[in-house]
N, C-alpha and C positions, 0 to 999 in steps of 0.2 A: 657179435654177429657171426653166424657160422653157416656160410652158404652149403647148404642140403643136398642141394641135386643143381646138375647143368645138363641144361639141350640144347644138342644142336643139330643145326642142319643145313649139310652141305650146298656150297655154291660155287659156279665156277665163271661169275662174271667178273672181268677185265680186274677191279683189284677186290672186290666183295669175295673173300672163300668161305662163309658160314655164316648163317646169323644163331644167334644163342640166344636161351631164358635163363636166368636162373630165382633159384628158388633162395629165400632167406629164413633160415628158423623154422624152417617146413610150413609154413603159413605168409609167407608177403614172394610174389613173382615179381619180378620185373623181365618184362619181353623186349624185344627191339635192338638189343645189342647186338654189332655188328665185327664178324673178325677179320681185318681187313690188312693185306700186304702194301706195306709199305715201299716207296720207290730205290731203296737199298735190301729190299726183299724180306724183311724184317715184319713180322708179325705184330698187330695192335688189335685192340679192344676200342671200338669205337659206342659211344653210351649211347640210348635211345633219343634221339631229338627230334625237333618239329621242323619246319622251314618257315620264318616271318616271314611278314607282307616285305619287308625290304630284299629278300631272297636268301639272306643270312641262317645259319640254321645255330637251334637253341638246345642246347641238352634239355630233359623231361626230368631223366636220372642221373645224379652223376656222384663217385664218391666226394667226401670232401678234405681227406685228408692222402697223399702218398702213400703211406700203410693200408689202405683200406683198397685205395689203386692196384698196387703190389696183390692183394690179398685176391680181388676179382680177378684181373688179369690172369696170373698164374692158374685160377682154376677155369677160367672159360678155355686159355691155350692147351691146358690139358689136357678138356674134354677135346676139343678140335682135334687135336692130334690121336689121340685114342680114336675119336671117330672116322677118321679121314684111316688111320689104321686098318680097323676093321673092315669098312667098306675096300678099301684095298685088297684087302685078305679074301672078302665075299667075289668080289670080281676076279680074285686069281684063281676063284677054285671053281665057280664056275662055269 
C-alpha cells in the first residue's frame, strides 16, 4: 500500500486542527480523518467513524496492523504541518 496524495484542510476548533483525505494507489480515497491535538498537546490521526444508536462512535476505516498506523499517521502529520506551514507563510506575506 502506498498512500499517493493527502488533503488537508485546516481547522481551528477547540481540539479538531485539520481534517484530511487521503488517497491509496492513486485509486481508493478514504475521507473523514481527523488530526486532532491531544490533551498533552501531542498530535493524532483520528479515523473516519460514524456515531451508534448507543452514542459510542465506530471507526468506518481503520488500519489494522501498527505499521500500517505508523505508515498513515506520519504522512497525514506531514501533510498538516506542511499545510499549516504554507498557509502561515501565505498570511505573513500578505
Amino acid at each position: 500500500m502506498h498512500i499517493t496524495e493527502v488533503r488537508i484542510t485546516l481547522r481551528n476548533d477547540q481540539k479538531l486542527r485539520a481534517f484530511a483525505s487521503i488517497t491509496l494507489d492513486d485509486c481508493f480515497v478514504v475521507r473523514g480523518l481527523k488530526v486532532i491535538e491531544g490533551s498533552d498537546r501531542k498530535m493524532f490521526v483520528a479515523m473516519p467513524s460514524k456515531k451508534k444508536t448507543d452514542g459510542t462512535y465506530q471507526d468506518i476505516a481503520h488500519p489494522i496492523n501498527n505499521e500500517c498506523r505508523t505508515i498513515l499517521e506520519d504522512a497525514v502529520l506531514t501533510a498538516y504541518r506542511k499545510e499549516k506551514a504554507r498557509q502561515h507563510s501565505v498570511v505573513g506575506s500578505g
